[in-house]
C-alpha positions as CSV (number, residue, x, y, z in Angstrom):
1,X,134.0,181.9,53.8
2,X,135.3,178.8,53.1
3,X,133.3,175.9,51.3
4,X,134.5,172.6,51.2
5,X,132.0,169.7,49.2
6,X,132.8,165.9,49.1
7,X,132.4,165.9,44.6
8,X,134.1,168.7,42.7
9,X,132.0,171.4,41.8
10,X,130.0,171.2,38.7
11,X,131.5,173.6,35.7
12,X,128.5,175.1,35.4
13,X,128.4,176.3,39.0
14,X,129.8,179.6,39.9
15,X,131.6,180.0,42.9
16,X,130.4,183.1,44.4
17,X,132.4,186.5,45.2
18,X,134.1,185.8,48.7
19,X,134.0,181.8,49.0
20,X,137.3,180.0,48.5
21,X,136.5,176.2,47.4
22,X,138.4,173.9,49.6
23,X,139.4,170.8,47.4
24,X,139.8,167.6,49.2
25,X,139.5,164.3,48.9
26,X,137.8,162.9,52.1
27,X,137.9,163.8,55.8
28,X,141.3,162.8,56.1
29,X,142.9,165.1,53.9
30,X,139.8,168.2,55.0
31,X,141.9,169.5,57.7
32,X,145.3,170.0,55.6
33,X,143.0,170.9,52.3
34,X,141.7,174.1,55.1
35,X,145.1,174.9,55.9
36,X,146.5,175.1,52.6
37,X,143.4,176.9,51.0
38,X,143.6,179.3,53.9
39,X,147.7,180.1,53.4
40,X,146.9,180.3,49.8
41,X,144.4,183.0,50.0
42,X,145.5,184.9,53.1
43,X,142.4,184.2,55.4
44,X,142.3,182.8,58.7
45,X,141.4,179.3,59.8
46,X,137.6,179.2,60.3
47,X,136.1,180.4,63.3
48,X,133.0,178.4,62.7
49,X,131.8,175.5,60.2
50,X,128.2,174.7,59.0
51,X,127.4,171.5,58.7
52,X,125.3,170.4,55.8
53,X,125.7,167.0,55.0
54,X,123.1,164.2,53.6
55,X,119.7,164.9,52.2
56,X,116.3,163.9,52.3
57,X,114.9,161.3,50.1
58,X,111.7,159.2,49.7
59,X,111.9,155.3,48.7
60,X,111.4,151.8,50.3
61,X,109.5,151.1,53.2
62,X,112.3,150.5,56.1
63,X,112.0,147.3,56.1
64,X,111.8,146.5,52.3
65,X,115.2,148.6,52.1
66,X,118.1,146.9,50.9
67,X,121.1,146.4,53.4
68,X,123.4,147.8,51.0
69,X,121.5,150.8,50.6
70,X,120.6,150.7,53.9
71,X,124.6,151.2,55.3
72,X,125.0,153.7,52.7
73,X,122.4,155.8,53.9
74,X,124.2,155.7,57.3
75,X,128.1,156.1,55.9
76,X,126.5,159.6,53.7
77,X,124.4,160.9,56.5
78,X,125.7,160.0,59.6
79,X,129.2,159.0,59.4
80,X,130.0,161.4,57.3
81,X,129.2,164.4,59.9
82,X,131.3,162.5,62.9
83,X,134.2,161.8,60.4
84,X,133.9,166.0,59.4
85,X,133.6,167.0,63.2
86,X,136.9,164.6,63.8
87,X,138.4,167.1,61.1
88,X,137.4,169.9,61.4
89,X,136.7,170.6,65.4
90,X,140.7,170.8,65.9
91,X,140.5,173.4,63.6
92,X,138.0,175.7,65.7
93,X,138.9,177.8,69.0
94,X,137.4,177.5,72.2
95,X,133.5,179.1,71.9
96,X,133.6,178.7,68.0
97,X,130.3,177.6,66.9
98,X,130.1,174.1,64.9
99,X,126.4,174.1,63.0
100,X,124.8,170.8,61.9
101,X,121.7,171.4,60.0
102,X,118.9,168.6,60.1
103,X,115.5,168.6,59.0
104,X,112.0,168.3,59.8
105,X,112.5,164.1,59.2
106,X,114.9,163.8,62.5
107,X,111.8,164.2,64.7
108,X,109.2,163.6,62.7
109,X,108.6,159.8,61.1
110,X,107.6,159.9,57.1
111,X,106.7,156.9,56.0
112,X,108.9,156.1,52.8
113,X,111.8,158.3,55.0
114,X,112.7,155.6,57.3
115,X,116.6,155.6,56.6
116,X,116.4,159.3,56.6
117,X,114.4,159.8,59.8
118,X,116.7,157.1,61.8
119,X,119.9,159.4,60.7
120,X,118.4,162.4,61.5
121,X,117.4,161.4,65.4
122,X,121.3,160.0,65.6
123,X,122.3,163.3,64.2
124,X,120.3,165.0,67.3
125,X,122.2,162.8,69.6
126,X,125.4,162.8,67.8
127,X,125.2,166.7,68.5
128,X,123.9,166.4,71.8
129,X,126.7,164.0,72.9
130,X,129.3,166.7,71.4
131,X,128.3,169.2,73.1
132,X,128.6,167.3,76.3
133,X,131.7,166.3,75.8
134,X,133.4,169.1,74.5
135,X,135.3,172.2,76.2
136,X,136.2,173.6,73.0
137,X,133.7,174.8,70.4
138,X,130.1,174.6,70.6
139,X,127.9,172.4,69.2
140,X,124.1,173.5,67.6
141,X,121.4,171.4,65.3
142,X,119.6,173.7,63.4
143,X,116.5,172.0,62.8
144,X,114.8,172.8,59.5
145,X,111.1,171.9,60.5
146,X,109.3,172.7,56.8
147,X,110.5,171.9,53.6
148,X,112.7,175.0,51.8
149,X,111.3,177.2,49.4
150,X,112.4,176.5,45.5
151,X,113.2,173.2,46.5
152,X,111.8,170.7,43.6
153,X,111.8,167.5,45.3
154,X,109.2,168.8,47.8
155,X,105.6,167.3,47.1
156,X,103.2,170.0,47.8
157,X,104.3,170.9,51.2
158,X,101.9,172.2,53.3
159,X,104.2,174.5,54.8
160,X,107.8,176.2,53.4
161,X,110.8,177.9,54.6
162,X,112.1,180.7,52.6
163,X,116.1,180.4,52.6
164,X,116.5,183.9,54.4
165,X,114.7,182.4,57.0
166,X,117.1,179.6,57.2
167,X,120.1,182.1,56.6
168,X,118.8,184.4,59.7
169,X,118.2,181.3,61.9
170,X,122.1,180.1,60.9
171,X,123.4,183.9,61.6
172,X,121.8,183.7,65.1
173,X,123.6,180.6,66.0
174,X,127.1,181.8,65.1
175,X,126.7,184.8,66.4
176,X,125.3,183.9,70.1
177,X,127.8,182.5,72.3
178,X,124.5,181.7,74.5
179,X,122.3,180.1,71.8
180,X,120.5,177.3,72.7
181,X,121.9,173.9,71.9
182,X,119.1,173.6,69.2
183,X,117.3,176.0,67.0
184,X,113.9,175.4,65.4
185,X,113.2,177.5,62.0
């Protein structure tokens, strides 16, 4: 498995038994940093990629958000999943999965989430519109509907996810050549 992160890893994490780190600088140097972290270790090109990029955060109401913040928001949670589909998609064979994950805020509006939730329906369609387009891989949205166990920015969620729930939902997708084009867990 190869894991690729736009910040270097922290010292104090541990990379675990089996994932080679994949060090790059943006999405223009991702699909060489694959190559080269593949040669170097003797493993294969991907034949699938996860997609787990943004986050969920609370703040402004939307229209009391700052237009700075605002575009950021979109460039770190949007733009940042096309520009990683632009490099990595060449990388994948025809029927090789490509997973976004999104959460429970692309469908649903949270008041204090409105950057968030307006990313998270343009994820749905970004994925949508790949799929359609594409005669190569396939695209999925894993949609996380609940907040995730163990996660500490959570305020008393009224209903959780463990992460082998999430993990089993992910496995189905990669491993289905007919899975639906979006999976609810």
């Amino acid at each position: 498995m190869l894991a690729a992160a736009r910040r270097e890893l922290p010292d104090r994490v541990t990379v675990q038994p089996g994932v080679v780190p994949v060090r790059n600088t943006g999405p223009s140097s991702l699909p060489d940093a694959v190559r080269e972290a593949c040669a170097q270790t003797g493993v294969p090109l991907p034949g699938a990629v996860v997609a787990s990029i943004g986050g969920w955060q609370k703040g402004a109401p939307l229209l009391e958000v700052d237009p700075s913040d605002w575009t950021a928001t979109l460039a770190s949670h949007l733009t940042a999943h096309l520009d990683t589909a632009r490099a990595l998609v060449p990388l994948l064979g025809p029927g090789d999965p490509y997973v976004v994950l999104n959460g429970a805020a692309s469908r649903e509006a949270m008041s204090g989430s409105g950057a968030i939730n307006v990313t998270g329906a343009g994820l749905a369609m970004l994925v949508q519109v790949l799929r359609l387009e594409s005669s190569g891989p396939r695209f999925h949205e894993l949609v996380i509907d609940h907040a995730v166990a163990g996660d500490d920015r959570n305020e008393g969620p009224a209903q959780t996810r463990a992460p082998a729930q999430v993990v089993q939902a992910l496995g189905e997708l990669l491993d289905d050549p007919a899975a639906p084009a979006v999976r609810h867990v």
